[in-house]
N, C-alpha and C positions, 0 to 999 in steps of 0.2 A: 478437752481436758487431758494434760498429758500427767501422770503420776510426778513425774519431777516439779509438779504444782504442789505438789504434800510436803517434799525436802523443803524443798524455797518458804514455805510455812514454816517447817519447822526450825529451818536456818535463820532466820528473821525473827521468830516471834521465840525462840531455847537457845538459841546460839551455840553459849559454853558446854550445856549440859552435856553429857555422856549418853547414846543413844544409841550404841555400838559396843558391844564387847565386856570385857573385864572389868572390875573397878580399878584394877591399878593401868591397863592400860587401850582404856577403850579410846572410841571414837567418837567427838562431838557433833550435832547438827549441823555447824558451819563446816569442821574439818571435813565430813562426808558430802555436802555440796563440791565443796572447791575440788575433793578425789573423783567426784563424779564428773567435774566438768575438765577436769586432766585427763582421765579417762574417753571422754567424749573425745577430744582433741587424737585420742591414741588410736582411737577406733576410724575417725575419718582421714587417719593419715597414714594408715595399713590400705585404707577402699574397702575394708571389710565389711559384708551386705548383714551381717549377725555375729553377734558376741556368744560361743558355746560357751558351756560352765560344765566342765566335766571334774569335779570335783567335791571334796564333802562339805557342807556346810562352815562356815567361817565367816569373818571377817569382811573377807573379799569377795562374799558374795553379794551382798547389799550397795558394795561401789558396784558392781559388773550393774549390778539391776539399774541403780540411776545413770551410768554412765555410758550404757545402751538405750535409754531412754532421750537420753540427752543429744546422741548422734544420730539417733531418727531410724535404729534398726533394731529388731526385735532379741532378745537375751531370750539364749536354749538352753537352757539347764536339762543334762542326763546323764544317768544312771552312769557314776564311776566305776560301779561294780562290773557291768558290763563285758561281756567276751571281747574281745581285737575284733569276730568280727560283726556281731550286731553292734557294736559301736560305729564301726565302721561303715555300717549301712545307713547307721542315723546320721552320719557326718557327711555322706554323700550327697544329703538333701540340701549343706549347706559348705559348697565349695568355696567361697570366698568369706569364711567367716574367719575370723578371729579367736582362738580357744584359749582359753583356761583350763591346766587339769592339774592334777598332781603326778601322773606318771607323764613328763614332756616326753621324753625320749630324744631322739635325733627327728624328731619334726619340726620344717620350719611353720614361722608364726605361731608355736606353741608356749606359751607363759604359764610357771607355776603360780599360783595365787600371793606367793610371801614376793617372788618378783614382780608381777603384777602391780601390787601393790609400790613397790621400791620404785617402778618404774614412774609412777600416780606423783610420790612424795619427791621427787627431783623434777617432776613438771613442772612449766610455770600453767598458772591457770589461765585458761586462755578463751574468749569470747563468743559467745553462741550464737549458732544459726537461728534460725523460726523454728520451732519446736511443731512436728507433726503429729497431732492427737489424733489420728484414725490411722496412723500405721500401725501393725501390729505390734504391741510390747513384749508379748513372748509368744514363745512355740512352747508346748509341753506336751510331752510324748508320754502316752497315756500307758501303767506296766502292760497289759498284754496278756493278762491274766486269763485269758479265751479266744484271743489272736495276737495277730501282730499291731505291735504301737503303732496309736495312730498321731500324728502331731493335732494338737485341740490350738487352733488363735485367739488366742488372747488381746482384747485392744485396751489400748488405754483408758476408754470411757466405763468399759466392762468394771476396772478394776477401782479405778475412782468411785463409781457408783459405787461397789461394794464396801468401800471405806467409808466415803460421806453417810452412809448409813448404818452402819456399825456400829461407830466412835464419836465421840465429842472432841474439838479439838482440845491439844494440850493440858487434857482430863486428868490423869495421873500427877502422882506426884514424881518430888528430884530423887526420891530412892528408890520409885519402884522399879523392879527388873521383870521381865519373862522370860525364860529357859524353853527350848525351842529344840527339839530331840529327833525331828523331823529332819531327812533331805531337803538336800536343794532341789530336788527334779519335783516337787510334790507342791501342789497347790499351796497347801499350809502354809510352807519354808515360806514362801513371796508372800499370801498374806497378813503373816504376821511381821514378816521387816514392815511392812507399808503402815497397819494398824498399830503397830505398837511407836511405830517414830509418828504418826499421824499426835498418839497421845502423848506422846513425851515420856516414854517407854524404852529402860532401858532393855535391849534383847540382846540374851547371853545365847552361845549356840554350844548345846551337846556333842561333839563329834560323833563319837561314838557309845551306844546307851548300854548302858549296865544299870542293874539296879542300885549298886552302892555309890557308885560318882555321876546319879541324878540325886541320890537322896545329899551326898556329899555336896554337890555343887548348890544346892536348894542354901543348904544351911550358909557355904562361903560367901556364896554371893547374895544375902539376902533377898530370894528370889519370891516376889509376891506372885506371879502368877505363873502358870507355865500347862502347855500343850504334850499332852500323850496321845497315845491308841492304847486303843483296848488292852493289848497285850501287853504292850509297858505296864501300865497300872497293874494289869495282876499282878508280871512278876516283880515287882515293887513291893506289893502288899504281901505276897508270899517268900522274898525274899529271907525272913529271919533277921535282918538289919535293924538297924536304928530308925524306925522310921516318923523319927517327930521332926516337923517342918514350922516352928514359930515364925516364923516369916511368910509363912505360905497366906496367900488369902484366896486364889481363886485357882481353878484346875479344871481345863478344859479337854475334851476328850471329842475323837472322831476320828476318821479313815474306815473304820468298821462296825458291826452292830458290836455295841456295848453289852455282854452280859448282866442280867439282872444279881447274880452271885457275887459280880465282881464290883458295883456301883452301890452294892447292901454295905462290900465290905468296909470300899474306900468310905462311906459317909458314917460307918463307925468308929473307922481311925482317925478319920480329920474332923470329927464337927465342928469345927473352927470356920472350916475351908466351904467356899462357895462354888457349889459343882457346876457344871455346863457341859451337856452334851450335845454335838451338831453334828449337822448332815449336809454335805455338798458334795461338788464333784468339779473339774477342774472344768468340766464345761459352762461351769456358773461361777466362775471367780472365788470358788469356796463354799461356805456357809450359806446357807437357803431357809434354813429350822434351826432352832433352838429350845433346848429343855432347860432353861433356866435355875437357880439356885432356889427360889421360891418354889418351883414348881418339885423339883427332889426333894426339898423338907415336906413338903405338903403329902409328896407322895410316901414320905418314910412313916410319918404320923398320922394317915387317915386310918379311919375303921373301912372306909368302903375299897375294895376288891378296886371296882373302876378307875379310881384314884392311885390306888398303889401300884396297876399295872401300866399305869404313866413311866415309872421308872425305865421300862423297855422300850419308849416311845424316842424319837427325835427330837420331840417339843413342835411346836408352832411355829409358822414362816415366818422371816423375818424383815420388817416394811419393803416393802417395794418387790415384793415376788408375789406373783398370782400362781398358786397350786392345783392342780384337778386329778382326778383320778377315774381313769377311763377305763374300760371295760374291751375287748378283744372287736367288737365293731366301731368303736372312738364314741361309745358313749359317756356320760359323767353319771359318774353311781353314785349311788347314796352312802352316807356315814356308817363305816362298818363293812362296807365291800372291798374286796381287797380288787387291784387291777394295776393299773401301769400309771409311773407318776409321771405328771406334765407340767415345766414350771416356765413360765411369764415373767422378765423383768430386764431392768436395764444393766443388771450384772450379767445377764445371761448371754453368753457367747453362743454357745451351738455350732460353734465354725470348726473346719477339718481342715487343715493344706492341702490343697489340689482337689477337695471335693467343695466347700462352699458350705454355706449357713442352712442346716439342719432343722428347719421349724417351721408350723404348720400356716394355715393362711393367716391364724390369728396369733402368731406369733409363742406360739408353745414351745417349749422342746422336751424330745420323748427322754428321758432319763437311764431310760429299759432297766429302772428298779421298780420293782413292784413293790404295795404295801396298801394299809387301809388309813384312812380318818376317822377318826373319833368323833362322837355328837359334840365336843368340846374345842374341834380343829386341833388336837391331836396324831401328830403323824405315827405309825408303826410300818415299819420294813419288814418286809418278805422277801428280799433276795434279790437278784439278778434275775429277769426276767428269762433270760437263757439260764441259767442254774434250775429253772421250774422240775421238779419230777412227774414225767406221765409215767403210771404204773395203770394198764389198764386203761379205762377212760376217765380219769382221778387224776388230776394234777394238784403236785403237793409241792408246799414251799421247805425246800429246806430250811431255812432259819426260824419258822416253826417249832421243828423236831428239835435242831438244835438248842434250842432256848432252852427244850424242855432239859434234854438231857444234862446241860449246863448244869441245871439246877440240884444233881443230887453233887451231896458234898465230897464226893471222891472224885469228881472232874476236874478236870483245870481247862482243858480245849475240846474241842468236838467240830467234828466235818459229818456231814448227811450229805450224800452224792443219789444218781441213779445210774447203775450199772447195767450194761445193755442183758434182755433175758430174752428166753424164746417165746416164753408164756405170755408175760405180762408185759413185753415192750422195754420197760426198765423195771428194777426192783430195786428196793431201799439199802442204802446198806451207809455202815454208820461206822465213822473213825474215829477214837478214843484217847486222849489220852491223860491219862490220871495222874492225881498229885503224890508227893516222896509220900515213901509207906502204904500208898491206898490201895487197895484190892476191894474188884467188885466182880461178880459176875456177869457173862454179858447177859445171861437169862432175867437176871435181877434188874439191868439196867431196863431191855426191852419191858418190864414188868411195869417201870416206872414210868417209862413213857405210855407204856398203853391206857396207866390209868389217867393220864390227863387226856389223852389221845384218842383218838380212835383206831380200829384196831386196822385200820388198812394204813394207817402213816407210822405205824410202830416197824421200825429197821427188822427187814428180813435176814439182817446177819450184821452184828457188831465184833469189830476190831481192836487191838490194840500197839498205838505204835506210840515211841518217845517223845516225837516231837509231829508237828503239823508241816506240809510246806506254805512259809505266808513271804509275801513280801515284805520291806522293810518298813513299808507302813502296815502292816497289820493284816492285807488284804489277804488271805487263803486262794490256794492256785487253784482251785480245784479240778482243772484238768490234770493235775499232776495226780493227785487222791485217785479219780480217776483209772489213771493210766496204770498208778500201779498196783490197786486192788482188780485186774485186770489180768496183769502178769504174773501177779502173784497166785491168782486162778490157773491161768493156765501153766503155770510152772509148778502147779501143786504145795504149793508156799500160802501160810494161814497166815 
């Protein structure tokens, strides 16, 4: 099954429809066939072994995806943001590729995305080889947020599976759209071209996110659905803007744990709007869990505690993933133990470049997030299994604490780190930063946490700075937190 199996559906069975882009000047079903298979033709006539895509999000990134597909070599989308020279390290992996970016320079075989394209629309379309479903269809080079990127492989059948199971075809209607705010280097950016053309889904792409021209483009483009992180959506909701979305139907959210503060808020601004919140990772082809729109109302409206605290959860797997949750000897615990998730399926890749498929004899792979299940199959996250804090012989999940402290109303973000101590091994210590106007004490904050808490996971020293470091999906460095509540000790800087 090669993903250029989805276009060929949708080019056959929507043709004219707009599936790409703008309303006044997007791209139809057929148009992006016949630019993918120009593109094919472009790539096997370079010798090029890989299509990069160093660029933002557009147009031309949805031909690069089928028109890599189509030539039988895998499409690298990474980080445009990038230094010259970790760039440069990432392009060393693939000397004979063919790139996309927007800063060309004076490199040869370098195309901006707008020639690119021009190049595509003066092709003639020209005739396909055998189409290779077990090559890999991408490389994605994971941020690095606690090392160096790793490239994750991606194959074809990986990603089909996660579609055929997702979407129904040609589901949507001829005016839905989704808004797409995401990179291209990021699992999301590729599963949503693939899920939303799967349905006949037009997808509009945010360049760059501000909260006033997503809420702007929502309204231009009559945008029924569209994907955030966590971060977006707050600063959306805190924004101060316009924020009514008549067109909106559904709003999905993932790259990081969703605060419970900020999912209270959105479902009292949009009640209209059908939430979904997931959980994946680029080594599973996206989405694994979902907390569905049923399951948020249900949780906004119970009386019961268990139910409400749903809202923090991931939701429930989604068909064809087997989940476990294993304990520090690879045991399977019971509902309610928190441990290391392990997830089974036909999306599940597991694969490294140069290292090879990551899973155990029965076909698991280790996720290295921790978190618990619910008596209900309910997932909840606890973190990155290296993010864990031993203080003493006490290991404490940050995203715990941070929940907590999320929740008084003069927050807006929050980091909980363990900084290295002489005493206790690491001790807690907890990054802040508050909304326009708000002032709290840090002794007030710690007050807050301790009463949900217990008093060994209440931060032995809270902070305050402006801004957090996250990536552009949402993710928190937190070896950055780290590094410089470290410096800042020993430079005697609070």
């Amino acid at each position: 099954m090669n993903i250029t199996m989805l276009l060929d559906m949708a080019a056959d069975g929507l043709e004219e429809r707009l599936v790409v882009g703008r309303r006044d000047n997007g791209i139809t079903a057929r148009r992006l066939r016949d630019l993918s298979v120009a593109g094919a033709a472009v790539i096997r006539e370079a010798g090029a072994d890989a299509l990069v895509y160093r660029a933002v999000n557009g147009d031309a990134f949805p031909v690069a995806l089928f028109a890599a597909a189509r030539a039988g070599v895998p499409l690298v989308p990474i980080n445009y943001r990038l230094g010259r020279e970790q760039s440069e390290a990432l392009l060393s992996h693939h000397p004979e590729a063919l790139v996309i970016a927007d800063d060309t320079g004076d490199e040869p075989g370098v195309l901006s995305p707008s020639a690119w394209i021009d190049r595509l629309e003066r092709s003639e379309v020209a005739a396909e080889d055998d189409l290779d479903s077990d090559a890999p269809a991408l490389v994605i080079y994971t941020s690095g947020t606690t090392s160096a990127p790793k490239g994750v492989l991606l194959h074809h059948h990986n990603l089909v599976s996660y579609v055929l199971g997702s979407v129904e075809f040609a589901s949507a209607d001829d005016a839905d759209a989704a808004l797409v705010s995401v990179p291209p280097y990021h699992i999301a950016a590729v599963a949503n071209v693939l899920t939303n053309l799967y349905a006949g889904r037009r997808t509009v792409v945010l360049e760059r996110f501000t909260p006033v021209e997503w809420l702007d483009t929502v309204r231009s483009e009559g945008i029924t659905n569209a994907l955030v992180v966590p971060t977006m959506l707050a600063r959306i909701l805190d924004s101060g803007a316009d924020t009514s979305v008549p067109s909106m139907r559904s709003l999905a959210s993932g790259g990081a744990p969703m605060p419970r503060r900020v999912v209270e808020s959105a479902l009292g601004t949009w009640p209209h709007v059908d939430f979904v919140n997931a959980y994946g990772l680029t080594e599973t082809s996206s989405t694994i869990t979902v907390l569905g729109p049923d399951d948020h109302r249900a949780a906004m409206t119970s009386t019961e505690e268990r139910v409400r605290a749903r809202l923090g959860s991931v939701g429930r797997t989604v068909p064809g993933i087997d989940l476990e949750i294993r304990d520090a000897d690879d045991r399977v615990v019971e509902p309610g133990s928190v441990g290391r998730i392990w997830v089974r399926g036909d999306q599940v890749s597991g694969e490294y470049a140069g290292v090879g498929r990551l899973v155990d004899e029965r076909g698991f792979f280790d996720t290295r997030d921790t978190g618990f299940v619910d008596e209900d199959g309910y997932l909840f996250l606890g973190g990155r299994s290296d993010d864990t804090i031993i203080r003493g012989a006490e290991n404490i999940a940050p995203a715990e604490v941070e929940d907590v402290i999320l929740r008084h109303p003069a927050v807006t973000d929050a980091a909980v780190v363990g900084v290295p101590d002489e005493e206790w091994g690491q001790r807690i210590e907890a990054v802040v930063v508050l909304g326009p106007g708000e002032s709290v004490e840090a002794e007030e904050l710690r007050s807050f946490v301790r009463d949900t808490l217990r008093g060994s996971k209440t931060p032995d020293r809270i902070v305050y700075w402006d801004e957090l470091p996250r990536t552009e999906t949402g993710k928190l460095v937190r070896r950055h937190v780290v590094e410089r509540l470290v410096d800042d000790e020993l430079l005697g800087r609070t």
